[in-house]
BALUM-294212 format. One record per residue (C-alpha): residue in one letter; x, y, z. Coordinates in steps of 0.001 Angstrom, whole numbers, padded with zeros to 6 digits, always signed. Layout:
BALUM-294212
AXYZ...
//
This chain:
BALUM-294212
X+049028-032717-016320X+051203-034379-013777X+054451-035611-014043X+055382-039677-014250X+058763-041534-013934X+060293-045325-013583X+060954-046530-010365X+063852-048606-009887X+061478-051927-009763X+060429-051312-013382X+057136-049613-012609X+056032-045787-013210X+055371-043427-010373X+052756-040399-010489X+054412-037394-008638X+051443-034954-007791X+051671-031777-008964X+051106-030360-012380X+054490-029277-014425X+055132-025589-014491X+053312-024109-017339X+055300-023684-020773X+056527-020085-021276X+054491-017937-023797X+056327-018015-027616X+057094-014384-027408X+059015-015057-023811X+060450-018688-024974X+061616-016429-028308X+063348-013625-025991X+064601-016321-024284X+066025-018566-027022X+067770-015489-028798X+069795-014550-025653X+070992-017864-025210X+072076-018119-028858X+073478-015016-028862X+075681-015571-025739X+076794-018591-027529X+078087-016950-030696X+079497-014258-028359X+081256-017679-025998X+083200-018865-029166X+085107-015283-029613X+087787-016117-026756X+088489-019659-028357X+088552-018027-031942X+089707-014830-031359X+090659-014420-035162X+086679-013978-035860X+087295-010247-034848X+089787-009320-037074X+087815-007669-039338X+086586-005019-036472X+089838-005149-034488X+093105-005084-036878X+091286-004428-040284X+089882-000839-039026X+093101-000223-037376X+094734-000799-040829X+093380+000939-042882X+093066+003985-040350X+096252+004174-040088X+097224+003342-043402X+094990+006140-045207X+095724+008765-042727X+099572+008449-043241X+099319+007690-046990X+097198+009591-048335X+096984+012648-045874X+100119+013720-047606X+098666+014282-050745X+094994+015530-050003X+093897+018621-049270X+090259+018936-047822X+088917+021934-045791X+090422+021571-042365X+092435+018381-040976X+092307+015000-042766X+091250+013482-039851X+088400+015337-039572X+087620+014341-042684X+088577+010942-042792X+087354+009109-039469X+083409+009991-040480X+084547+007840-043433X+085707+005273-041570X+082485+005006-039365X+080507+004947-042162X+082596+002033-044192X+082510+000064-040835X+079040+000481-040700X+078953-000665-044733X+080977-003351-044043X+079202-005266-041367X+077359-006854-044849X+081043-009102-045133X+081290-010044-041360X+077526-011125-041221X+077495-012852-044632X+080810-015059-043680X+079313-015860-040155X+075900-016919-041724X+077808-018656-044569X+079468-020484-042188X+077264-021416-039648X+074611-023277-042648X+078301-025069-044200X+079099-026225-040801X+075998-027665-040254X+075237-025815-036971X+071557-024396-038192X+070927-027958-039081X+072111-029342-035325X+069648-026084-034302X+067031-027201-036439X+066540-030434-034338X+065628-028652-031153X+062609-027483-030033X+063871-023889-030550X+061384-021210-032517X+063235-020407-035500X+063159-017145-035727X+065472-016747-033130X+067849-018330-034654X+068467-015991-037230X+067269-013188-035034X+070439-014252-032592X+072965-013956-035607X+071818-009948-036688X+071951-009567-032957X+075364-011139-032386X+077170-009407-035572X+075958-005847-034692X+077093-006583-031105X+080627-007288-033260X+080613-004255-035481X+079453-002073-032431X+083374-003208-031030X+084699-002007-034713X+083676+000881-034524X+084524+001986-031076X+087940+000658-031892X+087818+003387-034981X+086298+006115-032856X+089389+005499-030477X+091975+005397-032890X+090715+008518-034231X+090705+010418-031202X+094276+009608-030439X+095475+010177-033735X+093829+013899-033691X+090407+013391-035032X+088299+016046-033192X+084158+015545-033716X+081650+018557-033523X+079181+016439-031223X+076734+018231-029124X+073999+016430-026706X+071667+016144-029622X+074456+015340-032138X+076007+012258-030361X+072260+010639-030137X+071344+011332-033411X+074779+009767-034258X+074353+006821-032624X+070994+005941-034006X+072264+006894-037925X+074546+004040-037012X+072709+001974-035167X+069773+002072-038265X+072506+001360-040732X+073972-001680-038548X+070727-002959-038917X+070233-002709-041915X+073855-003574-043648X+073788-006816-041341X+070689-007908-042908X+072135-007752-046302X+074903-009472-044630X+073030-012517-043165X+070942-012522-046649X+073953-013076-048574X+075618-015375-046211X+072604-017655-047085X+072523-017698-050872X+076215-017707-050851X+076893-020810-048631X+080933-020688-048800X+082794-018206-046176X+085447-017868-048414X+082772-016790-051771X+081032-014802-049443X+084591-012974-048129X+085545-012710-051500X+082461-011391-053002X+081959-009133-050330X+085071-007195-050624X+084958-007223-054429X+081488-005246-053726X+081889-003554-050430X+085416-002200-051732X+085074-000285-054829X+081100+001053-053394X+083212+002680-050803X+086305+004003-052633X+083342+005561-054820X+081617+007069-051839X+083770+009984-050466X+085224+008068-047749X+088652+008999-048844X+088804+011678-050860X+086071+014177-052229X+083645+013101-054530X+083767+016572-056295X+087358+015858-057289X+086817+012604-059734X+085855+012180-063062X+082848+012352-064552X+081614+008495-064744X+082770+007503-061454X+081620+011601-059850X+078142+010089-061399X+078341+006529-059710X+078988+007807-056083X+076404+010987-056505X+073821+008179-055957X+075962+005443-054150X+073964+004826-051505X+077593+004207-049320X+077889+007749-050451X+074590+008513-048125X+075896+006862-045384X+079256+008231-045503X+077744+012094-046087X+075570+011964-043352X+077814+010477-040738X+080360+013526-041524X+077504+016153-041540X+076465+015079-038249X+079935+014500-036495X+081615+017464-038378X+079030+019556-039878X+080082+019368-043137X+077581+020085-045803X+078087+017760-049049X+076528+018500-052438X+076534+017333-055951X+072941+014623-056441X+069808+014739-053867X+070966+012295-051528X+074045+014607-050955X+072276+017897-050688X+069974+015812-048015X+072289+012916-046691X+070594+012142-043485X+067290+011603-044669X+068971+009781-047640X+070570+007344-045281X+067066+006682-043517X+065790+005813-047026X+068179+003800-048133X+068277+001823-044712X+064894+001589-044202X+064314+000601-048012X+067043-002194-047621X+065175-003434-044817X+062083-003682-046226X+063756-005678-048880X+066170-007982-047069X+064393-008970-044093X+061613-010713-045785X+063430-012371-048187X+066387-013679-045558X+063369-015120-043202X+062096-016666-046466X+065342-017854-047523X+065757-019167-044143X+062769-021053-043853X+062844-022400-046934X+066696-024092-046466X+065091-025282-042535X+062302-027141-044378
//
């Protein structure tokens, strides 16, 4: 194929030469999702209030539960060695609210439609917003980790610890975001989708030991977080940063392969029904 344009007398030109060949999907959907994610990630400095949730919210309640209610709970050890494997585990949790208002808002605003008119594969579309919100809660939790430190939080992390660490929590990013981007497109109103999130997200963690001990509650709510699957995540992130060993249901005798279950069993659910959701509502 060669290329032809219109002189300035009115008539068309042949320029020799064939155009470059078009880049294989795979490369063209590489491609495509970097670009789109560097755009989501552009708009943070002109909307800086987008990263409240993983700057000034973890910083909150960090500070807030440590000095409130370190006072009046005794766990084995420090509170803050009990505490800030909590925290990394709700921030992990809580990447579904983040990821459900940015998807929530991006269909309202009509930027997937603006997407849909360019000759973009969509897959990377969605692909670019799970990339782009675990890139956000990745900052959230650093920002926890580094609170914690200061504040006296001391992790039991070895070579082999600190990997298997980071891919607990990079498994349950992945998976919690999904959930996030899932909801974000059934529930198409930021504001539903913050409000519903918290009124989910909130109590599931309360429930799941991230505070205080599950051991200590009462019977109903001791039987909800035994198999909370927050309660997983939250378990298994403390085992492997402080080696504590949780008990009271399966999951908690066992919570690392528990988390691995759960996350692998929410993203064998959500994935294929957010990329049918999605290309059902680009139709």
């Amino acid at each position: 194929m060669t290329a032809v344009t219109t002189s300035p007398a009115g008539g068309a030109q042949r320029i020799a030469g064939p155009l470059p060949p078009r880049p294989r999907r795979f490369v063209r959907y590489l491609r495509e999702t970097g670009l789109l994610v560097g755009r989501g990630l552009r708009t943070i400095p002109r909307v800086p209030e987008r990263l409240s949730d993983v700057t000034i919210q973890p910083i909150m309640f960090t500070l807030l539960f440590l000095y409130v209610f370190g006072s009046a709970i005794h766990v084995p050890g420090s509170y803050q060695d009990y505490l800030l494997p909590g925290l990394l585990g709700q921030s992990v949790a809580f990447g579904v609210i983040g990821a459900g208002v940015a998807t929530s808002t991006d269909f309202s605003s009509g930027v997937v439609d603006r997407f849909r008119s360019l000759p973009v594969i969509r897959m990377s579309v969605i692909s670019a917003q799970v990339i782009g919100q675990i890139i956000e809660q990745i900052l959230g939790i650093v920002i926890v980790a580094g609170v914690g430190l200061g504040l006296g939080w001391r992790p039991h992390l070895g070579g082999g610890r600190a990997v298997e660490l980071v891919a607990l929590m990079l498994l349950g990013l992945f998976a919690f975001t999904w959930v996030g981007v899932l909801a974000g497109m059934l529930i198409r109103s930021s504001d539903a989708m913050q409000g519903i999130g918290f009124a989910v997200m909130l109590p599931l963690s309360f429930l799941a030991g991230t505070f205080v001990p599950i051991s200590g509650m009462k019977l109903v709510p001791r039987a909800i977080a035994e198999w909370d699957p927050l309660s997983a995540l939250v378990a298994a992130v403390r085992q492997v940063c402080q080696g504590t060993q949780s008990s009271g249901s399966l999951q908690l005798d066992h919570p690392v392969p528990a988390m691995i279950a759960w996350c692998l069993l929410i993203i064998a659910v959500c994935v294929p029904l957010a990329l049918r959701r999605f290309r059902t509502a680009s139709a």
